[in-house]
C-alpha positions in Angstrom: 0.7 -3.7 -24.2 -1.7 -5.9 -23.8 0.2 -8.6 -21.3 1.2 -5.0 -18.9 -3.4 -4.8 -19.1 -3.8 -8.1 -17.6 -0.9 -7.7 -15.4 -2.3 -4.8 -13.8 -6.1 -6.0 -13.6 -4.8 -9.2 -12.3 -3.2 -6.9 -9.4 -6.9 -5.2 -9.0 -8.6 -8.5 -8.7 -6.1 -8.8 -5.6 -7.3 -5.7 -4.5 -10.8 -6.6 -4.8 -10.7 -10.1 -3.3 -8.8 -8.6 -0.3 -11.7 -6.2 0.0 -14.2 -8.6 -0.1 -12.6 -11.3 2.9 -12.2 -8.3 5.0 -15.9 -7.6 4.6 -16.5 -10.7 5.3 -15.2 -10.3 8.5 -18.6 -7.6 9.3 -20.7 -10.1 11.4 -23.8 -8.6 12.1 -23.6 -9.4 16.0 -27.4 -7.6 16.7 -28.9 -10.6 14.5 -27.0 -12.9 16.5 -28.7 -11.6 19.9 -31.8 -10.9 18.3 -32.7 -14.2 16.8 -29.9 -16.6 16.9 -26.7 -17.9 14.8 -29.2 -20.2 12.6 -27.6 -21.7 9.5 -25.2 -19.0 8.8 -23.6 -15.9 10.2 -25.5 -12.6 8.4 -23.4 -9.6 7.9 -23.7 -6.2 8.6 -23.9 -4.2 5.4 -22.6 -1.0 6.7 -20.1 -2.6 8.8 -19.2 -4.5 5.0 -18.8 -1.2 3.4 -16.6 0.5 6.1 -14.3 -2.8 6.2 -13.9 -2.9 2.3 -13.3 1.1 2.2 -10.1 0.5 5.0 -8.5 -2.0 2.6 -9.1 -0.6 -0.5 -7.8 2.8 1.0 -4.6 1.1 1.9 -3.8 0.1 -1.7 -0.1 1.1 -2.2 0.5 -0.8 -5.9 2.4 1.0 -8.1 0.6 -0.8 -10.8 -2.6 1.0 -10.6 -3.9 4.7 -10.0 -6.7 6.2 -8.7 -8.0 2.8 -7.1 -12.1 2.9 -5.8 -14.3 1.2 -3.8 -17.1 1.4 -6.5 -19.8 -1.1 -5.0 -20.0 -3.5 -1.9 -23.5 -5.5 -1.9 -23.8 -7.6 1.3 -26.8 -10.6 0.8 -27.3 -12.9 3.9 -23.8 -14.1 4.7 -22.2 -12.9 1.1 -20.6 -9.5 0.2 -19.8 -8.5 -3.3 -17.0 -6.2 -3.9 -16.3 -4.3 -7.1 -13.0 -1.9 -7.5 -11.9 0.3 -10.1 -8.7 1.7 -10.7 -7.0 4.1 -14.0 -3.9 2.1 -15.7 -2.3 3.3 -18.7 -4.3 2.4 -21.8 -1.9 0.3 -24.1 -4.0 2.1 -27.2 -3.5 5.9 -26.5 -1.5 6.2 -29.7 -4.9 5.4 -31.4 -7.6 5.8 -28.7 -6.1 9.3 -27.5 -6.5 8.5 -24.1 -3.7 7.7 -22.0 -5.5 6.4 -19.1 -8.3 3.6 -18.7 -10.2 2.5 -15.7 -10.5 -1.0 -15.2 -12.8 -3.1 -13.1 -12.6 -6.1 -10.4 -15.4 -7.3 -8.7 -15.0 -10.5 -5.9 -17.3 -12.2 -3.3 -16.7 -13.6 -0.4 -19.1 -15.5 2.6 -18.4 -15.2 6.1 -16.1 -17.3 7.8 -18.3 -19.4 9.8 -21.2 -21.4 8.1 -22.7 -23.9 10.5 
């Protein structure tokens, strides 16, 4: 039904936010030596990604299947994470489909803004 729907992408956003604080954690350290802390801390996209892939990896809800990493954008000190995962579809008796991806997206900044 419909309340089991939200239940289950309010258990994705979860997922997602988790995602994005521990991409947020991706400092991009060469920046730092190269030119300076500045106003903010910039992150390291591909050191985003990889930390947003380990905690979306270790998703162990029995809520939701199949659970991706579908996106993680990195601008300045902000990442954008968006997660999908398949949940039972509360209309298969009419859709036909028993399962339906839903999506999550969250953003975090890095922890240290100066």
């Amino acid at each position: 039904d419909a309340s089991s729907l939200f239940m289950r992408h309010t258990a994705l956003v979860m997922v997602a936010d988790t995602a994005a604080v521990a991409a947020a954690n991706a400092i991009d350290v060469d920046a730092i030596y190269s030119g300076g802390v500045g106003t903010t801390m910039k992150l390291d996209a591909a050191l985003a990604a990889s930390l947003a892939e380990q905690s979306v990896s270790g998703v162990d809800d029995p809520r939701l299947r199949d659970v991706h990493l579908d996106s993680v954008s990195v601008d300045a000190d902000v990442v954008t994470v968006v997660v999908s995962a398949a949940v039972p579809n509360p209309l298969a008796a009419i859709a036909g489909s028993r399962t339906v991806r839903i999506r999550a997206a969250a953003h975090a900044s890095t922890p240290t803004r100066f």
